[in-house]
Gaussian input, Z-matrix of N, CA and C with variables (Angstrom, degrees):
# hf/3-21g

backbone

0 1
 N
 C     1     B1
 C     2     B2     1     A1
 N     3     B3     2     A2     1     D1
 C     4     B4     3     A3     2     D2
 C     5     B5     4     A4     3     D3
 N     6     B6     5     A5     4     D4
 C     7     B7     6     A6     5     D5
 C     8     B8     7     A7     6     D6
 N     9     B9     8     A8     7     D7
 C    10    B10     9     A9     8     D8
 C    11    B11    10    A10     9     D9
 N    12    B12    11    A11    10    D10
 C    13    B13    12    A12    11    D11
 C    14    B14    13    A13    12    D12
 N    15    B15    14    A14    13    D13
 C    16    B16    15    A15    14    D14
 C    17    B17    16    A16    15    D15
 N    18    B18    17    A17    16    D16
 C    19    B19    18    A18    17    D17
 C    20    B20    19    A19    18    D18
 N    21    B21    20    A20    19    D19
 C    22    B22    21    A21    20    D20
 C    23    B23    22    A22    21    D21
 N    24    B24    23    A23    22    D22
 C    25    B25    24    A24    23    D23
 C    26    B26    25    A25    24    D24
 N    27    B27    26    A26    25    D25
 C    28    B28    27    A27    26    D26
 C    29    B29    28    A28    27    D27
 N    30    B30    29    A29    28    D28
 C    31    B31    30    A30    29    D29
 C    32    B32    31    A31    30    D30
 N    33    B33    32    A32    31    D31
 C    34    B34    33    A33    32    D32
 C    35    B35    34    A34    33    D33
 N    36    B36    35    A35    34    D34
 C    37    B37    36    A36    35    D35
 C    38    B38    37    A37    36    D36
 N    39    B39    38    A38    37    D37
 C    40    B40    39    A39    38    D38
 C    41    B41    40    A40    39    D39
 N    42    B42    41    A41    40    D40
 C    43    B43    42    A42    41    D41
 C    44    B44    43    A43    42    D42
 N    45    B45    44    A44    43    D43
 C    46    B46    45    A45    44    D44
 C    47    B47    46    A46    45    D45
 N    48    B48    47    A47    46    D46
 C    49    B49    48    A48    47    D47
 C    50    B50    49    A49    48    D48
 N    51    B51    50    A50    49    D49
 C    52    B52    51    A51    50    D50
 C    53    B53    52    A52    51    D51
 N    54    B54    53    A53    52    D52
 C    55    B55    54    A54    53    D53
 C    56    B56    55    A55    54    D54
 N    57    B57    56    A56    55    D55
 C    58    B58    57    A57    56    D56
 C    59    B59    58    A58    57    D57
 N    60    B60    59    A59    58    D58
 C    61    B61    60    A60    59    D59
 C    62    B62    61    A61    60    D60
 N    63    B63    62    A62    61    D61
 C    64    B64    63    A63    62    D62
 C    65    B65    64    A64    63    D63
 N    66    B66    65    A65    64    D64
 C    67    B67    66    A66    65    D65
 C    68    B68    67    A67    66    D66
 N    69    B69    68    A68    67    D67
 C    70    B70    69    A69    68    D68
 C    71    B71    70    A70    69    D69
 N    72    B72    71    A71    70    D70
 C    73    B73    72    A72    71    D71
 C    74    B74    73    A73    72    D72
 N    75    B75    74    A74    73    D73
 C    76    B76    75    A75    74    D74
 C    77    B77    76    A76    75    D75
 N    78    B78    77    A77    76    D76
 C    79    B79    78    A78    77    D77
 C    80    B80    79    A79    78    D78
 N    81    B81    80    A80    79    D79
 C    82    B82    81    A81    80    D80
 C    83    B83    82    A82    81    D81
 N    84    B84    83    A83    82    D82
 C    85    B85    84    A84    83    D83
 C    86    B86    85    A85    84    D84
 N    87    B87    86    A86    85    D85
 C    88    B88    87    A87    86    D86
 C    89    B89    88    A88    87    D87
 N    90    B90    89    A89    88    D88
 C    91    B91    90    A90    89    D89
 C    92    B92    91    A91    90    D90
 N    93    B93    92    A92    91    D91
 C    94    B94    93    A93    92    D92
 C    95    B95    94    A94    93    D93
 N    96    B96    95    A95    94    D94
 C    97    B97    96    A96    95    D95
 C    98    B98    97    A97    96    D96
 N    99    B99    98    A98    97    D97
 C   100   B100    99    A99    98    D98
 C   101   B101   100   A100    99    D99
 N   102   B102   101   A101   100   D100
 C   103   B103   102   A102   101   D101
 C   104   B104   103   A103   102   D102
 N   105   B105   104   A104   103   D103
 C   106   B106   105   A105   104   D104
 C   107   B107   106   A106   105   D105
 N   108   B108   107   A107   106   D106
 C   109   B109   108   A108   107   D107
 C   110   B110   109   A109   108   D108
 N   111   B111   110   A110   109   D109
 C   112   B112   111   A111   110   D110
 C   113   B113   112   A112   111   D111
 N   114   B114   113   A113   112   D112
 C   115   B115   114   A114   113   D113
 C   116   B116   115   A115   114   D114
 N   117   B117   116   A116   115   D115
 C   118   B118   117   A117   116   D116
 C   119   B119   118   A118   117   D117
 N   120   B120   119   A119   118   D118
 C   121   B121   120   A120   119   D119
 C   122   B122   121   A121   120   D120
 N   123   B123   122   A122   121   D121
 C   124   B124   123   A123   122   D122
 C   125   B125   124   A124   123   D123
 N   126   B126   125   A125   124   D124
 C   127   B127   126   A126   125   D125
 C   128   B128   127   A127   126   D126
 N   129   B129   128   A128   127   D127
 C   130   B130   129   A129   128   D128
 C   131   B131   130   A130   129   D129
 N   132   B132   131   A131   130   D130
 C   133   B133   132   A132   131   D131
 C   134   B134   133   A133   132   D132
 N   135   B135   134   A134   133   D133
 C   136   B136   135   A135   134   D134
 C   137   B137   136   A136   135   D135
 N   138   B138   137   A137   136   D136
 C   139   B139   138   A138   137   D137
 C   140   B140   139   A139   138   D138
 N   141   B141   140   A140   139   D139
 C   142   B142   141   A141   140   D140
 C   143   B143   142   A142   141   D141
 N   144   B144   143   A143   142   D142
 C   145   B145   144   A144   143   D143
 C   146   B146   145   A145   144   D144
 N   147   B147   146   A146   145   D145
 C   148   B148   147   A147   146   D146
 C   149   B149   148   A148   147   D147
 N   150   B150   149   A149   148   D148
 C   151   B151   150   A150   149   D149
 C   152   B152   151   A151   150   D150
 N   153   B153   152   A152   151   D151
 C   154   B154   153   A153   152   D152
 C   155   B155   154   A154   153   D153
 N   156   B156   155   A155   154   D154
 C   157   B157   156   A156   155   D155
 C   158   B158   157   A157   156   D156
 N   159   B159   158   A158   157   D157
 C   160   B160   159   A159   158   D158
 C   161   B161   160   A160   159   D159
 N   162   B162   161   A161   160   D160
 C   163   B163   162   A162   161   D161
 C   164   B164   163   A163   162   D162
 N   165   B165   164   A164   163   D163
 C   166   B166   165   A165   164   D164
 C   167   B167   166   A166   165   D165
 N   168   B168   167   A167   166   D166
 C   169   B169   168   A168   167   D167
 C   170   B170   169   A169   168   D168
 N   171   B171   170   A170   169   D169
 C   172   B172   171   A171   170   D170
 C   173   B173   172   A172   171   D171
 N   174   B174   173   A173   172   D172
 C   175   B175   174   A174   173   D173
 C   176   B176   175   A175   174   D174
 N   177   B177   176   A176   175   D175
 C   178   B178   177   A177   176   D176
 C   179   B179   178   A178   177   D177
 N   180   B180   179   A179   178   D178
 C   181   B181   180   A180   179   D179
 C   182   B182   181   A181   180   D180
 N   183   B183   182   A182   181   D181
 C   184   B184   183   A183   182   D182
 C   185   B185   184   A184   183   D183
 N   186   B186   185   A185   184   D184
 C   187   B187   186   A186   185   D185
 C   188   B188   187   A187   186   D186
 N   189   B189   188   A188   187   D187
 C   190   B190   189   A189   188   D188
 C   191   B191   190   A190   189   D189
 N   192   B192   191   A191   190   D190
 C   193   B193   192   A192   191   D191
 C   194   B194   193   A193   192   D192
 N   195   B195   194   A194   193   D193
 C   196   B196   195   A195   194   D194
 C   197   B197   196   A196   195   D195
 N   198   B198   197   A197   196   D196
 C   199   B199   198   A198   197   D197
 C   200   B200   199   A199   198   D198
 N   201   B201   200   A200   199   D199
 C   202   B202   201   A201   200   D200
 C   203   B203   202   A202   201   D201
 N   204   B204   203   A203   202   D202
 C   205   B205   204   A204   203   D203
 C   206   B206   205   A205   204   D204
 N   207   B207   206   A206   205   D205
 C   208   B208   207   A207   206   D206
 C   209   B209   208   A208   207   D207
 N   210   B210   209   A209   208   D208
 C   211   B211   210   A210   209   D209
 C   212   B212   211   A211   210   D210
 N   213   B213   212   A212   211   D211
 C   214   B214   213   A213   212   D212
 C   215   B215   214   A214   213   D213
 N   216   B216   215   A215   214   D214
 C   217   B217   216   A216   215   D215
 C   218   B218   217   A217   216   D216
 N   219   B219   218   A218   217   D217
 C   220   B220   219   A219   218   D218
 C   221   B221   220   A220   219   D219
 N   222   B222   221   A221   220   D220
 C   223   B223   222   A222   221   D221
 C   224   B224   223   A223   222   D222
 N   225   B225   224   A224   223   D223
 C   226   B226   225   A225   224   D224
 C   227   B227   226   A226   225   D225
 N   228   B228   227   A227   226   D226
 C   229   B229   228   A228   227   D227
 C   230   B230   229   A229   228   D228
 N   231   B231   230   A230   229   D229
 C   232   B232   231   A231   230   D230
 C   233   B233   232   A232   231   D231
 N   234   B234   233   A233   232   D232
 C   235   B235   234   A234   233   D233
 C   236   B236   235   A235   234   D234
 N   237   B237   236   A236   235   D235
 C   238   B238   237   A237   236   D236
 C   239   B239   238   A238   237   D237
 N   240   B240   239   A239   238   D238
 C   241   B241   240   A240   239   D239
 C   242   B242   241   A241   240   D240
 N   243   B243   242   A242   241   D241
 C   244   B244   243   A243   242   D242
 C   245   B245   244   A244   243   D243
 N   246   B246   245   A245   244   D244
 C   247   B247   246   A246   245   D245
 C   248   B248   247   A247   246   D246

   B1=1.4676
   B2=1.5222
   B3=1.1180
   B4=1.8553
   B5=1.6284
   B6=1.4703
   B7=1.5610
   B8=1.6630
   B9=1.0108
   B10=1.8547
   B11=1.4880
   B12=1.5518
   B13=1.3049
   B14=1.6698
   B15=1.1834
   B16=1.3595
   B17=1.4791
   B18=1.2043
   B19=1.5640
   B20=1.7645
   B21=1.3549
   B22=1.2926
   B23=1.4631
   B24=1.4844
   B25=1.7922
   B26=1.4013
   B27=1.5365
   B28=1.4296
   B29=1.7174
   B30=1.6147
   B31=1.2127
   B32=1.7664
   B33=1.2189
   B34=1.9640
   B35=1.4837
   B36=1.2112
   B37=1.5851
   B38=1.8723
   B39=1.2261
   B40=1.8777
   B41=1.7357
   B42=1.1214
   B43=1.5684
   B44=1.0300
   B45=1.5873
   B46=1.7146
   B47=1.4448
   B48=1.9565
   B49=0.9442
   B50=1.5657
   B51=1.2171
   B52=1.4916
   B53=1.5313
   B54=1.2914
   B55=1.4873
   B56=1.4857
   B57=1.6628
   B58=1.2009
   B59=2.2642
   B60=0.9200
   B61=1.3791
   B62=1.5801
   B63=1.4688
   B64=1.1035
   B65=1.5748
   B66=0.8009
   B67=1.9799
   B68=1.3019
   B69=1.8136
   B70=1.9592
   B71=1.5750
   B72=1.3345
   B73=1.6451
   B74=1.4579
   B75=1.3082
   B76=1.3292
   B77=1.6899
   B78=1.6279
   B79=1.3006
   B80=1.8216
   B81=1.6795
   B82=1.7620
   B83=1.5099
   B84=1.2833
   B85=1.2724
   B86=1.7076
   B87=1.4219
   B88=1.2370
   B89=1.9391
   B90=1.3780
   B91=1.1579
   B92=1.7157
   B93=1.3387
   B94=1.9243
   B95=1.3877
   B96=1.3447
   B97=0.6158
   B98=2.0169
   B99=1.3619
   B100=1.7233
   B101=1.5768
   B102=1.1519
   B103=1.3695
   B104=1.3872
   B105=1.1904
   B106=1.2801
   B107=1.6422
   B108=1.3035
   B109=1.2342
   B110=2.0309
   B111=1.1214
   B112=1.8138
   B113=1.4799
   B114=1.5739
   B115=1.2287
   B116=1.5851
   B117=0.9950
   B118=1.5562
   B119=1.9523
   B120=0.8815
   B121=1.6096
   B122=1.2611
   B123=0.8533
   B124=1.9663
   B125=1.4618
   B126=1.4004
   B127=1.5690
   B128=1.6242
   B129=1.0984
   B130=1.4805
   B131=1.1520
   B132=1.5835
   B133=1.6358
   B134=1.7029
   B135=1.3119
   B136=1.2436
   B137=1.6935
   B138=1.1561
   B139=1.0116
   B140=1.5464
   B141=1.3553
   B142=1.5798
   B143=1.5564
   B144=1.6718
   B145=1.0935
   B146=1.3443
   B147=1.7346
   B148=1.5256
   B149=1.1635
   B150=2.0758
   B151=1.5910
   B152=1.3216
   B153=1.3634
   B154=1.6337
   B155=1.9515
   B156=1.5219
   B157=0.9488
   B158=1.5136
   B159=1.3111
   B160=1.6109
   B161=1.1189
   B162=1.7662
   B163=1.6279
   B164=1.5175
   B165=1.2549
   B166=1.7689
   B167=1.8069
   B168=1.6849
   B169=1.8711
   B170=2.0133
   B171=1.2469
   B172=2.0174
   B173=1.5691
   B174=1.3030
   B175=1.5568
   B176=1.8201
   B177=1.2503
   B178=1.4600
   B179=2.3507
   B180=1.2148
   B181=1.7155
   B182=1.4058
   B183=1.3116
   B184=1.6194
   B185=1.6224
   B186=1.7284
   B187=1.8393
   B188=1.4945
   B189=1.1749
   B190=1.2588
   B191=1.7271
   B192=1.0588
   B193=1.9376
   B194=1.5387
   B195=1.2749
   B196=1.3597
   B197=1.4384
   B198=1.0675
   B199=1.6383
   B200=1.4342
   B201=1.2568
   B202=1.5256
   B203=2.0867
   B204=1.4812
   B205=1.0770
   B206=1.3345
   B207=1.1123
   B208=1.8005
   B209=1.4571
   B210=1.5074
   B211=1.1993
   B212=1.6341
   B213=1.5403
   B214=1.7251
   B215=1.1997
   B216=1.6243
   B217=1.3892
   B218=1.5421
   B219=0.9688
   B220=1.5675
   B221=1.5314
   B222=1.8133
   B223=1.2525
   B224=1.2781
   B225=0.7851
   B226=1.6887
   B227=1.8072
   B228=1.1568
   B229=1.4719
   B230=1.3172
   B231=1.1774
   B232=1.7795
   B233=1.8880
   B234=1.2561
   B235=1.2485
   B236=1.8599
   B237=1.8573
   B238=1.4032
   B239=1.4130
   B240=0.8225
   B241=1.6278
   B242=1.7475
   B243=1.6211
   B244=1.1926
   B245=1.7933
   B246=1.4253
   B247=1.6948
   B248=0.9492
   A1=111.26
   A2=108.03
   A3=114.51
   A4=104.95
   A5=114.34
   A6=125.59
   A7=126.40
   A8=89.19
   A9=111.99
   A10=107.96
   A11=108.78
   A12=144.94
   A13=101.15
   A14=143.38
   A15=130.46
   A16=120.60
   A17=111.00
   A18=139.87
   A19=109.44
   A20=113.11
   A21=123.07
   A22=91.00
   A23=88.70
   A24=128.92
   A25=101.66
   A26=124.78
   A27=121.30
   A28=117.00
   A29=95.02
   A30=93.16
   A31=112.74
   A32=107.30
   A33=107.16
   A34=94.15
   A35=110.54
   A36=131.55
   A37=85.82
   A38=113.71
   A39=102.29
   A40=82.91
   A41=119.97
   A42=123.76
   A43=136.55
   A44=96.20
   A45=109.30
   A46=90.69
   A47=117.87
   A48=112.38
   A49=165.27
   A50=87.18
   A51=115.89
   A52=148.08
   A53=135.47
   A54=139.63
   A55=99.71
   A56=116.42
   A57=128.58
   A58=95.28
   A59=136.24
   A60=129.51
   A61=97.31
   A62=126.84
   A63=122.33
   A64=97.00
   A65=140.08
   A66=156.43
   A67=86.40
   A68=101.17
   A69=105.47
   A70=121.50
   A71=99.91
   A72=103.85
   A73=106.42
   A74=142.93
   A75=144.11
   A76=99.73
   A77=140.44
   A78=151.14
   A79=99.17
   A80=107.75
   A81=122.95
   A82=85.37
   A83=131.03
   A84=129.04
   A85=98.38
   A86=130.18
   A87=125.72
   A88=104.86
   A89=110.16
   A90=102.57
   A91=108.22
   A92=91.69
   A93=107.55
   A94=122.16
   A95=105.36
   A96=138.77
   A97=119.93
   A98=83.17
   A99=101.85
   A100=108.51
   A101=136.35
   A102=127.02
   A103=99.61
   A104=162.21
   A105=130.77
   A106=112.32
   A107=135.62
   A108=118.81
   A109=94.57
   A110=93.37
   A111=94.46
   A112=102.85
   A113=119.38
   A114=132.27
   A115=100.99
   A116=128.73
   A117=147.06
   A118=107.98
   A119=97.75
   A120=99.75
   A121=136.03
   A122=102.64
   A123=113.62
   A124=104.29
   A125=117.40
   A126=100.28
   A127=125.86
   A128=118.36
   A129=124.70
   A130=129.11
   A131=112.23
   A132=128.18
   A133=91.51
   A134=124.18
   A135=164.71
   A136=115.41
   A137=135.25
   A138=137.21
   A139=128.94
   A140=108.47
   A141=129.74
   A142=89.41
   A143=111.12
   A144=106.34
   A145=142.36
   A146=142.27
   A147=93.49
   A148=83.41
   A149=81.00
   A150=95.73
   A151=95.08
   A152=119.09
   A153=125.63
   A154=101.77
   A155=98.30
   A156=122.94
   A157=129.28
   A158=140.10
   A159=143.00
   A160=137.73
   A161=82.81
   A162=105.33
   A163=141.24
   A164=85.06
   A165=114.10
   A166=89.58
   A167=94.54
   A168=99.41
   A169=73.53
   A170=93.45
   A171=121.47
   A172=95.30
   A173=125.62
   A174=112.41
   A175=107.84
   A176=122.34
   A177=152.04
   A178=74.91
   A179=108.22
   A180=126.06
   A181=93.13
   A182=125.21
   A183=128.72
   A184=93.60
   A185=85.53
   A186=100.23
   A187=94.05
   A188=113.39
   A189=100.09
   A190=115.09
   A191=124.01
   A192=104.95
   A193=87.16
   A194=106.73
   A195=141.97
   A196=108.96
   A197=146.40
   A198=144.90
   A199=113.25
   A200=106.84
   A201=111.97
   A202=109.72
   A203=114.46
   A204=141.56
   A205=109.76
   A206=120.84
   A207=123.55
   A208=99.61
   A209=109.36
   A210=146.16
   A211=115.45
   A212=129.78
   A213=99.90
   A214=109.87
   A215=115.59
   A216=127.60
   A217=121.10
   A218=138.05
   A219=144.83
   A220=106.52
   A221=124.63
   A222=97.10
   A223=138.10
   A224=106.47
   A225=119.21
   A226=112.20
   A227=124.35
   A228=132.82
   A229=112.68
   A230=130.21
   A231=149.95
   A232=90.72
   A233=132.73
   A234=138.44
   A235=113.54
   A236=91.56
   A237=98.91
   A238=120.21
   A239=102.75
   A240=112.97
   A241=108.67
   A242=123.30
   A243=118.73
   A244=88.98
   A245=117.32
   A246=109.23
   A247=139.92
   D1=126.87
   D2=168.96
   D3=-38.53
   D4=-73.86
   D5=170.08
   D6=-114.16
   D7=145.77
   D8=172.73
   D9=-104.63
   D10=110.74
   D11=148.82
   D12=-47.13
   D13=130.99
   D14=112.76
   D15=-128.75
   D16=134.30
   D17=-160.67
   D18=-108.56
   D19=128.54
   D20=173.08
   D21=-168.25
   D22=124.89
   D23=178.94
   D24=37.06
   D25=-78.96
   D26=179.86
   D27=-129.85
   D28=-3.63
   D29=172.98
   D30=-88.76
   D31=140.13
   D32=162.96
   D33=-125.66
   D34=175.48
   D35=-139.89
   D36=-164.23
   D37=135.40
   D38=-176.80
   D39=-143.48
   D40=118.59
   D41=136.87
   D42=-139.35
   D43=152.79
   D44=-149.82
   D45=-122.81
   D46=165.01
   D47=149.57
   D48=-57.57
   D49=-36.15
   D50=136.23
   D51=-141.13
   D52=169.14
   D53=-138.75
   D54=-53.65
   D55=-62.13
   D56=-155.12
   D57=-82.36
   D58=9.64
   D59=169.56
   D60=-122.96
   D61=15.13
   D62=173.35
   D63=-122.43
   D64=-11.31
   D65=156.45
   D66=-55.87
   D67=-81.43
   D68=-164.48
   D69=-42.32
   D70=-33.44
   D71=179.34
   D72=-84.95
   D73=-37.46
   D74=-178.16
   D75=-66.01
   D76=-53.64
   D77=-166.33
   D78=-58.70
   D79=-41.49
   D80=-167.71
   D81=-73.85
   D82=-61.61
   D83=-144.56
   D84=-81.21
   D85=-32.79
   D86=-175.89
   D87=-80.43
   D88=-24.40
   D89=-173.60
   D90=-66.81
   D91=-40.11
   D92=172.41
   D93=-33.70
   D94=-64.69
   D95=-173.79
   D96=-45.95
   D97=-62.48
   D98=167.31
   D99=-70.60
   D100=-45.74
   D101=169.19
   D102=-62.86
   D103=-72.10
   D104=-171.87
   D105=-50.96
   D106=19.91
   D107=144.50
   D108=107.85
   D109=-7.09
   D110=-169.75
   D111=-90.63
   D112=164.28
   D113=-157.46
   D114=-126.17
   D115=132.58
   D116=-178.11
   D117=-107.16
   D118=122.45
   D119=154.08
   D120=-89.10
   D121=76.07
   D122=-169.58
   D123=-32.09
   D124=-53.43
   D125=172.22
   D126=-42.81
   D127=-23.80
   D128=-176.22
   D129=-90.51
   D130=1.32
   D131=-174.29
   D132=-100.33
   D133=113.18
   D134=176.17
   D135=-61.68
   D136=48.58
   D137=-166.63
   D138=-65.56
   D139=-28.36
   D140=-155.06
   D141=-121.19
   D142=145.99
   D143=158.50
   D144=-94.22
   D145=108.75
   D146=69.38
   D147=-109.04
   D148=169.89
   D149=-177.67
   D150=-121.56
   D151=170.86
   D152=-171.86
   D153=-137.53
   D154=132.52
   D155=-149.60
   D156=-122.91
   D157=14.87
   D158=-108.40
   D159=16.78
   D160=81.86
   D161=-162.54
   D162=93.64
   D163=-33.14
   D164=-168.80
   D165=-87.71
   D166=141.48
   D167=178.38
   D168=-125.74
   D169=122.86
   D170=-178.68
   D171=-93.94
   D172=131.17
   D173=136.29
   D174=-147.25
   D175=147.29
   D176=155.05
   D177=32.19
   D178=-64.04
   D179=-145.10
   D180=-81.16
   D181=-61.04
   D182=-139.59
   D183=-146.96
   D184=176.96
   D185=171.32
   D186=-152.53
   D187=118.69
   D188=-178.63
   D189=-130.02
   D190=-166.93
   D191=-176.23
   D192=-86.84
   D193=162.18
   D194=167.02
   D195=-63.47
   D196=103.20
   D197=154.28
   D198=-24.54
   D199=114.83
   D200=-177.66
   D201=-106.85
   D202=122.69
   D203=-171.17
   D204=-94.77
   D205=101.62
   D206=-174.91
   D207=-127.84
   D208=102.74
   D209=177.57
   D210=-51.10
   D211=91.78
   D212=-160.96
   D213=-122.90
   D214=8.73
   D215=155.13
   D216=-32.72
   D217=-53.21
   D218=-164.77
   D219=-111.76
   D220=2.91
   D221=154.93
   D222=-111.98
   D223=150.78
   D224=-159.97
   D225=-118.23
   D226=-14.72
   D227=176.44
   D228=-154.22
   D229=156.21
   D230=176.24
   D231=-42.26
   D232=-62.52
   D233=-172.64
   D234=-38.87
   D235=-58.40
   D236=159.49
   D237=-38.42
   D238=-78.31
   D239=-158.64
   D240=-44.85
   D241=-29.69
   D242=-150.79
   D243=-99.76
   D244=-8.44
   D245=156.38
   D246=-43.17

């Protein structure tokens, strides 16, 4: 295949072999997308690397987990924490 689609809930993930057949497939799939009536947030289309992925931070080299930030200033009980 030129490109790989992968789809989970609302996120897709598109790679291609190269830049400009990974454009063509991202331009097909967003146009789709909007003719079925659905709304895109252009801020949220990920162009540059890294990109973040469910969970996963992707680039050109590696994939590695996402750095997770657990905030522990404001908790004060078990209830807290599970916000």
């Amino acid at each position: 295949p030129q490109s790989v689609i992968l789809h989970y809930m609302d996120d897709l993930l598109i790679a291609a072999s190269t830049q400009k057949q990974m454009e063509e497939t991202r331009n097909s799939v967003v146009a789709e997308i909007k003719k079925a009536g659905l709304v895109i947030s252009e801020s949220k289309i990920q162009e540059t690397a890294p990109w973040k992925y469910l969970g996963w931070k992707l680039t050109e080299q590696s994939i590695v987990p996402q750095k997770i930030q657990i905030r522990t200033d404001s908790v004060q009980t078990l209830h807290d924490l599970q916000q």
